[in-house]
C-alpha positions in Angstrom: 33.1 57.0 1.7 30.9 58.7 3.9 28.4 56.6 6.3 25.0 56.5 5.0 23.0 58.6 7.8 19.3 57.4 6.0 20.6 53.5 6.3 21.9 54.1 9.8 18.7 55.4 11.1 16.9 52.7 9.8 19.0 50.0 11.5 18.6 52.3 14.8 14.6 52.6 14.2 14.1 49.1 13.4 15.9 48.0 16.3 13.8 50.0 19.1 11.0 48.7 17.4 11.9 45.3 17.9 12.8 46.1 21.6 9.6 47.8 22.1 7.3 45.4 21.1 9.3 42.1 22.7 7.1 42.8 25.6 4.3 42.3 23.6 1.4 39.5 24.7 0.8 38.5 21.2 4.5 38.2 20.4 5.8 36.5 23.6 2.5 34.2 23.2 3.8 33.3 19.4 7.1 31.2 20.3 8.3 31.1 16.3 7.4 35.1 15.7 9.6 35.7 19.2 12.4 33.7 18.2 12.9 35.4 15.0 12.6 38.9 16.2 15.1 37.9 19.2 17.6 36.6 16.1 16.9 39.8 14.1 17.0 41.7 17.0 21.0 39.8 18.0 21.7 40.9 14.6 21.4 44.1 14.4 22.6 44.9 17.6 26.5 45.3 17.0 25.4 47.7 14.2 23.3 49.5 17.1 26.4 50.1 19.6 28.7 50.6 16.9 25.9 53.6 15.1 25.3 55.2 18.5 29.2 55.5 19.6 29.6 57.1 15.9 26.5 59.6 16.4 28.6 60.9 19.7 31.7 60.8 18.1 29.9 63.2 15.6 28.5 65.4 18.5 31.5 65.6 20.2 33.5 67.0 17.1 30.3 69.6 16.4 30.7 70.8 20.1 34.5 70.8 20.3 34.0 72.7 16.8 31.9 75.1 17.9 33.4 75.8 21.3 36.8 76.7 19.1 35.0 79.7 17.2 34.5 81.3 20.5 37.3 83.3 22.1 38.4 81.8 24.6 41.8 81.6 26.9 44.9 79.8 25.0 44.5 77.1 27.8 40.7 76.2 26.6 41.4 76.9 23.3 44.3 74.0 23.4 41.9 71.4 25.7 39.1 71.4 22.7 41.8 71.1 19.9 42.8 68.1 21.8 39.4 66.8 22.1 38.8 67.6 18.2 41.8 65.7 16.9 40.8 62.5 19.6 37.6 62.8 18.1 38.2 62.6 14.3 40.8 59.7 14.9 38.4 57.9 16.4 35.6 58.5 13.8 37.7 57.7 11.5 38.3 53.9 13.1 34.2 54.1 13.5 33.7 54.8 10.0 35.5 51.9 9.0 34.4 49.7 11.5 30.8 50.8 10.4 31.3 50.1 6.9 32.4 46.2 7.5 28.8 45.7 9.7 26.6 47.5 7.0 28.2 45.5 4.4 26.1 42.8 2.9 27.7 40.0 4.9 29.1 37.2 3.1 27.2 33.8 4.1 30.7 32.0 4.2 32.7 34.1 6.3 32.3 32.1 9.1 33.2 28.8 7.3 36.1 27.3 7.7 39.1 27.7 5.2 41.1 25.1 2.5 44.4 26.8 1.4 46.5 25.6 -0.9 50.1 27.1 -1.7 51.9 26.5 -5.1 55.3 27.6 -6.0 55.2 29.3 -9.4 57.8 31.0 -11.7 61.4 30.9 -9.8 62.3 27.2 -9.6 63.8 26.5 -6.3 63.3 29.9 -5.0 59.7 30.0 -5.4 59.7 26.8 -3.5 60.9 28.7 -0.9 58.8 31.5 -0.9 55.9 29.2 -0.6 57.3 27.7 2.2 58.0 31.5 3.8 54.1 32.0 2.7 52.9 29.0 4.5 55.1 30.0 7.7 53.5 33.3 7.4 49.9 32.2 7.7 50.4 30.0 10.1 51.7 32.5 11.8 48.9 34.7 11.9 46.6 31.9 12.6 48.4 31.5 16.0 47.9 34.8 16.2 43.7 34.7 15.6 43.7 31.5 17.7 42.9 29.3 14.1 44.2 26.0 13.9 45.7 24.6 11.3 46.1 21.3 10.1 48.0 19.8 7.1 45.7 17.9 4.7 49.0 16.9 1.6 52.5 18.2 1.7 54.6 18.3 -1.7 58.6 19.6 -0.4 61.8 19.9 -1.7 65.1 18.8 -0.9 66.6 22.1 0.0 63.0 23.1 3.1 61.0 24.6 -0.2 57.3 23.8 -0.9 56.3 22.7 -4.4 52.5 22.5 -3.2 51.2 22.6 0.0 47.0 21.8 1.1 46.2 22.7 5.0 42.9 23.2 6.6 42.0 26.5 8.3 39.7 25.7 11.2 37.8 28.5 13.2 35.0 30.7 13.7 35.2 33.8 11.0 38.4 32.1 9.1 36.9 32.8 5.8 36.2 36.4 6.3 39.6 36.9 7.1 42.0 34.5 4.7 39.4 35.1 1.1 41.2 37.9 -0.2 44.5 36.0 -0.2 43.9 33.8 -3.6 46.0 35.3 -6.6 50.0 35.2 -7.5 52.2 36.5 -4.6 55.9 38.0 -5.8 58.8 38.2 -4.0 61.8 40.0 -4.8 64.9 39.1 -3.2 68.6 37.6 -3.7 68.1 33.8 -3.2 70.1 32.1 -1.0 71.6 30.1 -4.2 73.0 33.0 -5.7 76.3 33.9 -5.3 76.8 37.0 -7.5 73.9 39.1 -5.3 71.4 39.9 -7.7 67.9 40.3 -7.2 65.3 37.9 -8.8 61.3 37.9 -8.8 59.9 34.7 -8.2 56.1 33.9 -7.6 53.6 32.0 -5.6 50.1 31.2 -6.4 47.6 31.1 -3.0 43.8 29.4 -3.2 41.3 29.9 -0.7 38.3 28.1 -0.8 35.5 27.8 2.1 35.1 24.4 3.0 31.9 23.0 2.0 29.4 21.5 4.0 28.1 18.2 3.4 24.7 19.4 1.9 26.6 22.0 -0.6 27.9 19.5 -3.1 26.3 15.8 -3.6 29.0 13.2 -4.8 27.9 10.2 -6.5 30.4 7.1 -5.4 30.3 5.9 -8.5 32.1 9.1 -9.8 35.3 8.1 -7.8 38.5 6.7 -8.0 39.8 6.1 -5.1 43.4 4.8 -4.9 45.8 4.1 -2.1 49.7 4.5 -2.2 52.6 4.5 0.1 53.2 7.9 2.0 56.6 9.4 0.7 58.5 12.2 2.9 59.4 12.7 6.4 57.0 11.4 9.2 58.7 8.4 10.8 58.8 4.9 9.6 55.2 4.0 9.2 55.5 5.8 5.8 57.5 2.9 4.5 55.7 0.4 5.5 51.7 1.2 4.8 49.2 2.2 1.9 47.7 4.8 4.5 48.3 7.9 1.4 44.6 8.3 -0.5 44.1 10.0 -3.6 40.7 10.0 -5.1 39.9 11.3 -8.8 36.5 12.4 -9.6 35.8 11.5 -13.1 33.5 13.9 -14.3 35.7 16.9 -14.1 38.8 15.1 -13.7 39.4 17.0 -10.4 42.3 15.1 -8.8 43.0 15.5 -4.5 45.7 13.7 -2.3 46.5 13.1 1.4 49.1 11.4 3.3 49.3 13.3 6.4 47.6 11.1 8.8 48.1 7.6 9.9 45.1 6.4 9.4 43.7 6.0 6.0 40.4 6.5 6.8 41.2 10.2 8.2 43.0 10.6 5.0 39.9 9.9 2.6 38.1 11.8 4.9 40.5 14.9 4.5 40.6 14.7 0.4 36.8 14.3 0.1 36.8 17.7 2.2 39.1 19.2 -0.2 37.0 18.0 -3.2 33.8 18.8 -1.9 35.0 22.5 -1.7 36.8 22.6 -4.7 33.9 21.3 -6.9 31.4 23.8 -4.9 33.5 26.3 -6.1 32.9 25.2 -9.0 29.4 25.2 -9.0 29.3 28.8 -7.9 32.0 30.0 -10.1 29.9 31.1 -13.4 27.6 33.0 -11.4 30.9 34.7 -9.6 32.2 35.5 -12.7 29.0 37.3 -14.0 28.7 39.2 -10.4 32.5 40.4 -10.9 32.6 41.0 -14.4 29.2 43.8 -13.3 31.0 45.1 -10.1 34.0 47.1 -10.4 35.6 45.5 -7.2 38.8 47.1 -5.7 40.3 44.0 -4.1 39.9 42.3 -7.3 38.1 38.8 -8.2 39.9 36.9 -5.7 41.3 34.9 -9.0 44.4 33.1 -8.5 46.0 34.3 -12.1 45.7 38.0 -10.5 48.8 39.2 -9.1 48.0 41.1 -5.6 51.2 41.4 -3.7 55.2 42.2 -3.5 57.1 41.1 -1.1 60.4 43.4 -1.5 63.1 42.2 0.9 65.9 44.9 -0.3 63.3 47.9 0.5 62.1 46.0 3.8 58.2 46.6 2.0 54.8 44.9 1.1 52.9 46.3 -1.4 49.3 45.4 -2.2 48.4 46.0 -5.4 45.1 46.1 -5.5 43.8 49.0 -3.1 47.2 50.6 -3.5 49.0 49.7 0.2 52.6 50.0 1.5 53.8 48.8 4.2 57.2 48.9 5.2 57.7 46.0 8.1 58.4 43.3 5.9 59.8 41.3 9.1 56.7 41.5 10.7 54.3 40.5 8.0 56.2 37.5 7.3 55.9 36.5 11.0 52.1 36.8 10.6 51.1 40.8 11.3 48.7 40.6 8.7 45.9 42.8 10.8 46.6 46.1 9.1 46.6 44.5 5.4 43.7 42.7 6.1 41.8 45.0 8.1 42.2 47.3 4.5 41.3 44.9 2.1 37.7 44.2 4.1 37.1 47.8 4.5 37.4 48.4 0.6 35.3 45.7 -0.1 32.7 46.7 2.3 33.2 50.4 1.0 32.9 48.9 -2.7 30.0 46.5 -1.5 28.0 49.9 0.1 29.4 52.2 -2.8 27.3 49.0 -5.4 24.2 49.3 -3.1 24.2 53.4 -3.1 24.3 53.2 -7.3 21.3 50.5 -7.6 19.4 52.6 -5.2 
């Protein structure tokens, strides 16, 4: 999708504007009218760089272009091919990195994150695979400088996950985990099988933004809160205290856990984060459902019954289903190279988001 050159000017225009008139008596003199524009101004100036740096991309191509419909020696002639094939490549990086600023941006992106991992169709093999998906995100969260942080921890016998909860914590982890939620398939010979043959087995991933504490009011009195004894691995302490919380709301019947810490007062504090988001989604989720049932989305609803990915260990490839990617560096996905999938699915949302805005214009 091609940048929009009317939108782009705008952003440019407003933003010398803005720059112009900070000098201003009557603006400097007006402290709440100065901070603003200084905010708007912040905003809009990553947009600013990143427009200008596209505009001489552009005039570099037109030059390079115009200087190769002139006869000139073979030498020359090769010198502004080179430049023109620099030039495009990098416009085309531009272009997407354009379309991800001009984007409506998503208020959440910069929340925090609360994943949960649950092994589907595949019995003891898609235990496995949600352990392999949970190894893999936590991989590329070392990789992004997120922490992560175990909130309730469901395993088998033989290293599988039956469910896993874990906390996401950093600037921008939303933006960059929300179009994981659906069913995840992997194809591959499990290590229980002895006569080779392939089987598909499934994972389901939710992410939700963690809420804040002014998103969601719980009333107390819509609690359950009960305490048990901490089962698994962890060291002794499990066997001996009711540090495990699991709290019900009654309302909706919504139902979180956590054992993972010592204390039981960091556990209740953990679950309460976990409802808070999930009833906040909720909340927002009949108005999501309108919006996605009126946009025609590439990257899908983000709905945890909608399959997105393959995992194909035979052919060494990942396949995306929903905007149509294949990679083949299975190995290194799994480790946590998630940058060129994800990198794709925000640039089709922000193309679909822009491609929206262009129609209701």
């Amino acid at each position: 999708m091609a940048i929009d050159r009317e939108k782009t000017s705008a952003i440019v225009a407003r933003y010398d504007e803005i720059m112009s008139s900070m000098g201003d008596p009557s603006i400097t003199s007006d402290t709440q009218r100065y901070l603003a524009l200084n905010k708007e101004l912040g905003e809009l100036e990553d947009k600013v760089t990143k427009i200008k740096e596209y505009d001489e991309c552009q005039k570099t191509i037109e030059e390079a272009l115009e200087m190769l419909s002139i006869p000139e020696d073979r030498e020359l002639h090769e010198l502004y091919t080179q430049e023109l094939n620099d030039a495009k490549k990098r416009s085309e990086i531009l272009e997407e990195e354009l379309m991800i600023l001009l984007a409506d941006k998503d208020p959440r992106d910069d929340r925090n994150v609360i994943m949960e991992i649950r092994a589907g169709a595949g019995g003891e093999e898609a235990a496995l695979f949600a352990d392999t998906l949970f190894k893999m995100y936590k991989g590329y969260c070392m990789r992004k400088g997120f922490d992560t942080e175990i909130i309730d921890l469901n395993a088998t016998d033989l290293g599988g996950i039956k469910e896993i909860v874990f906390e996401i914590k950093g600037k921008g982890a939303y933006s960059k985990f929300k179009f994981e939620s659906g069913v995840h398939r992997v194809q591959r010979v499990p290590v229980t099988e002895s006569g080779g043959r392939i089987h598909t087995s499934t994972a389901t991933v939710a992410v939700l933004p963690e809420a804040e504490a002014t998103d969601v009011v719980i009333n107390p009195e819509d609690l359950r809160i009960d305490r048990y004894r901490a089962s698994g691995a962890g060291g002794q302490h499990v066997n001996r205290t009711d540090s495990a919380i699991r709290i019900t709301h009654l309302p909706t019947g919504l139902v979180v856990q956590c054992q993972d810490e010592r204390s039981q007062y960091k556990n209740k504090d953990k679950a309460m984060a976990v409802l808070q988001s999930r009833l906040w989604e909720m909340a927002n989720s009949s108005a999501k459902d309108k919006e996605d049932s009126e946009r025609r989305s590439q990257v899908g609803t983000g709905d945890r019954s909608e399959r997105i990915r393959t995992y194909n260990y035979h052919q060494g490839r990942v396949s995306d289903h929903r905007i149509g990617l294949t990679l083949y560096k299975l190995e290194e996905i799994l480790t946590g190279d998630l940058d060129e999938i994800i990198n794709s699915l925000t640039v089709a949302a922000a193309s679909d988001s822009l491609g929206q805005a262009s129609d209701e214009d």
